[in-house]
C-alpha positions, 0 to 999 in steps of 0.5 A: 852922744847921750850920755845917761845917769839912771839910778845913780846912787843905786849904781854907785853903790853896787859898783864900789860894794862889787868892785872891791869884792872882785877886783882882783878877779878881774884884774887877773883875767883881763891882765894885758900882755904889752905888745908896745909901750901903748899897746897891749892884748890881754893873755885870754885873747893869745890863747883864743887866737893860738888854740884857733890857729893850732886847731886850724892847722891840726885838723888841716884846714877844715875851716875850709876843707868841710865848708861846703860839707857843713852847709850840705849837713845843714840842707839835709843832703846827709839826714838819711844817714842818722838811720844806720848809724849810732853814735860813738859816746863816752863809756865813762858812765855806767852802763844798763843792760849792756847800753850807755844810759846817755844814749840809749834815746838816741842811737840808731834813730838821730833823736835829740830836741832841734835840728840842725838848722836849728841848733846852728840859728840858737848858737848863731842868735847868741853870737851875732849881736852889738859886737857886729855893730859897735865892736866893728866901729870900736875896731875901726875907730882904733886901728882904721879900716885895716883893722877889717881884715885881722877881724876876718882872719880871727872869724876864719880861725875860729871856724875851727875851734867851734868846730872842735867843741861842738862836736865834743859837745855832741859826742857827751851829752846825756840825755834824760828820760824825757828826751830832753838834752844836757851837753855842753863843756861841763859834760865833755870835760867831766866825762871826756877827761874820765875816759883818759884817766883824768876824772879830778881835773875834769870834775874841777874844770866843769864845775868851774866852767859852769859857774863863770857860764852863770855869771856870764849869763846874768851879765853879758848874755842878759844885762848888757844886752837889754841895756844897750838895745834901750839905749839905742831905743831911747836914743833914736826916740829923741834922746833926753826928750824921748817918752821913755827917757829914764825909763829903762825899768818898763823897757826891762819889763817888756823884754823880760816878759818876751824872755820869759816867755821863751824860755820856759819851753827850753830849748825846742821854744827857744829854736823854734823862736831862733829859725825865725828871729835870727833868719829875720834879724840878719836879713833885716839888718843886711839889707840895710847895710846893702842898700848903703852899700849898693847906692855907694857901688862905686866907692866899694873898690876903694874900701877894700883897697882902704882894708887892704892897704891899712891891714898891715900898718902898726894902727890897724894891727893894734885896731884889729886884734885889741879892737875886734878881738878884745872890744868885740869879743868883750863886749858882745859875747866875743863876737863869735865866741869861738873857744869859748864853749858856750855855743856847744851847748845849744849845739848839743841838742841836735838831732843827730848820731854824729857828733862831727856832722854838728861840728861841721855845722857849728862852723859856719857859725864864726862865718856868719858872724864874723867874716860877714856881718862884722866885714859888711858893717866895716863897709859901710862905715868905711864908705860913709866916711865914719872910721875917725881914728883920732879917739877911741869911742866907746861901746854905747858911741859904736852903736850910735855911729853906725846908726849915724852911717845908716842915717847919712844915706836914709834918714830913716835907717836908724830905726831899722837898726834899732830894730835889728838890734832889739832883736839881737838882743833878744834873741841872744838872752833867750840862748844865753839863758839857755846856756846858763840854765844848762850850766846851772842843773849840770851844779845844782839838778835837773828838777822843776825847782831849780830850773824855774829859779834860774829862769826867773832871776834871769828875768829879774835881771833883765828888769835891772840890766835895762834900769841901772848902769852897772859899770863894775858888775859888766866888768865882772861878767865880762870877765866870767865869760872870758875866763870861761876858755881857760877850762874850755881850751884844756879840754879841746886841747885834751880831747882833740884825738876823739874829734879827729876819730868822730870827723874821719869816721863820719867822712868815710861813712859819708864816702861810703854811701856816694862813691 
């Protein structure tokens, strides 16, 4: 496997300065709870799965109900009805002439910034990324291939929690003078939990949220995805012999300018680059993984007898939730990222009047993601024979071994990986910085200055993510990502009366004009 040293003493010293300096806050949110005497899942985990489960069943199975629904909204079949209706806001806020100054630019017309195939590819391009690959194998390699089907039962449960927070991410999202939308868990808790007499505790969530929605930004949604997309791009280029060896800096230079780029015309450039990279990036790596799959036709019958038969051993168990759920959600944005708000921010800025039509389209994004990318990469290292569960691998080697299982059947499917995973990357910075710039104007203002800030340290830490190996400032991101659901899920829970009033009052308008 490679293994890489790249500014070694620089590292050294950010990750033992770091480390001291937020140990403790680390430790705290990755705490594990012990299952068994060597296994044990950390608390945030618990409560993404629980909050997933009680949403399932509270809002009666509309994980599966409204899935044909959601993908009607995202075909158009329903756009008509932005003409008459207008949308059900919060009245937390003052009003001018009568009118909510958050909506006045979008009741009656369906106006925001992206449409809803696009909302739904942004959120989708921050999502489906390494956790896909090396989460899978991570999973694998612990658990077996049972750990497959714990896997899509977390993406099926998380189909419900997304749906719950971008429907509230529509629902109180405001809207500037220039049409240019803010929404996302800072607003809905800020605003929605004023609504129920709640202002303290809603200002204090949003503000926390935000800010560990910045510090995930830098680390998880920028530095560690251009690191490994280099990793695996030095890697398949030979290596210690490879031109660029050692040379992570110019990598980082590249895609910071791509980044850049992107982002400076928010989020109508960053959706109109999505609705093509990520339609592209997923059908690029797909049809590799069916190509496998269709030459090994024979063998599919066995890896899902393999799936099934391994599902309810204690080694698949432990593979599938702490393998998935916590490597793949840990190290990929949490794979889906259900629960924990983010996604709700791109979905905010869709053209639309109601919220729960967004809800229904955000849901499909855990499918996509989970149920199947994650499942098909599953297959193809169950069937190439590279699930070993005699060593847990690490992140870096998960990307590598499903490059492997790639190889083994087209010695050049590697480099079509690595472009998959170039792109994965990408695209998930440009939404991740979406995200965090949302979260950053929510604490500092919405002006010209500060956004340019924001974009260019961004930037900046795209260069170092690709140049350095920050082990202790990872773990840190990682942990301001996880710790992000805290503040997340006690708003769902909080709120969650108003997305049933917004989903049954948009099924009856729905009914109303086809029956």
């Amino acid at each position: 496997m490679l293994t890489l040293i790249q500014n070694q003493s620089l590292d050294e010293q950010i990750n033992l300065q770091f480390s001291n300096a937020t140990k403790w806050f680390v430790d705290a949110v990755l705490a594990e709870i012990p299952i068994t005497e060597n296994v044990g899942i950390p608390w945030v985990v618990i409560v993404l799965i629980l909050g997933a489960g009680y949403f399932t069943f509270y809002f009666k199975l509309v994980n599966v109900r409204e899935f044909l629904t959601a993908i009607k909204v995202v075909k158009g079949n329903y756009d008509d009805l932005e003409t008459q209706g207008k949308i059900t806001v919060s009245n937390a806020v003052s009003t001018i002439d009568g009118d909510n100054p958050d909506t006045i630019r979008v009741e009656g017309h369906g106006e925001g910034e992206v449409s809803h195939f696009q909302a739904l590819t942004a959120a989708v391009s921050a999502t489906v990324g390494l956790g896909n690959i090396a989460g899978v194998a991570i999973a694998l390699s612990i658990g077996g291939a049972g750990a497959t089907l714990w896997m899509v039962l977390a993406g099926l449960l998380g189909m419900s929690s997304k749906f719950v927070e971008c429907t509230l991410g529509v629902k109180y999202r405001e809207i500037d003078a220039n049409g240019t939308i803010y929404g996302g868990p800072m607003y809905y808790l800020k605003k929605g939990l004023k609504e129920k007499g709640l202002g303290k505790l809603g200002k204090v969530l949003a503000v926390a949220f935000a800010i560990m929605c910045i510090g995930g930004s830098f680390g998880g949604g920028n530095m560690f995805q251009v690191n490994q997309a280099f990793k695996l791009f030095e890697y398949v280029t030979g290596g210690e012999q490879s031109f660029i060896f050692g040379k992570g800096w110019i990598f980082g230079i590249v895609m910071a300018i791509l980044v850049g780029i992107v982002i400076i015309g928010g989020i109508k450039k960053i959706a109109k680059v999505t609705d093509k990279v990520v339609p592209l990036m997923v059908i690029v790596y797909l049809l590799a993984v069916l190509t496998i799959l269709g030459m090994n036709f024979s063998k599919i019958p066995e890896a899902f007898a393999a799936i099934w038969d391994g599902a309810f051993s204690p080694q698949s168990i432990g593979g599938g939730f702490i393998g998935v759920l916590v490597q793949g959600f840990k190290r990929a944005a949490f794979s889906n990222e259900a629960g924990i708000g983010s996604s709700s921010i791109a979905h905010s800025a869709v053209k639309t009047n109601f919220p729960a039509s967004e809800g229904l389209v955000a849901l499909l994004e855990p499918f996509i993601d989970t149920v199947v990318v994650c499942t098909m990469t599953a297959l193809v290292l169950i069937i190439t024979g590279q699930v070993d569960t005699s060593a847990a691998i690490d992140f870096e080697q998960g990307v590598i071994l499903t490059s492997t299982a790639l190889e083994s059947e087209i010695s050049w499917f590697p480099y079509v990986l690595t472009v998959a995973v170039i792109l994965f990357a990408f695209s998930s910075m440009i939404s991740w910085s979406y995200y965090g710039y949302q979260s950053w104007s929510f604490l500092f203002g919405r002006g010209k200055k500060t956004e340019y800030t924001y974009k260019l340290m961004f930037c900046v830490f795209t260069v170092i993510g690709a140049a350095a190996t920050l082990t202790a400032v990872m773990d840190f991101s990682d942990a301001m990502i996880f710790a992000m659901l805290v503040p997340n899920m006690i708003g769902l829970f909080l709120l969650r009366k108003k997305v049933l009033d917004e989903l049954l009052r948009y099924k009856a308008i729905i009914k109303k004009k086809w029956n």
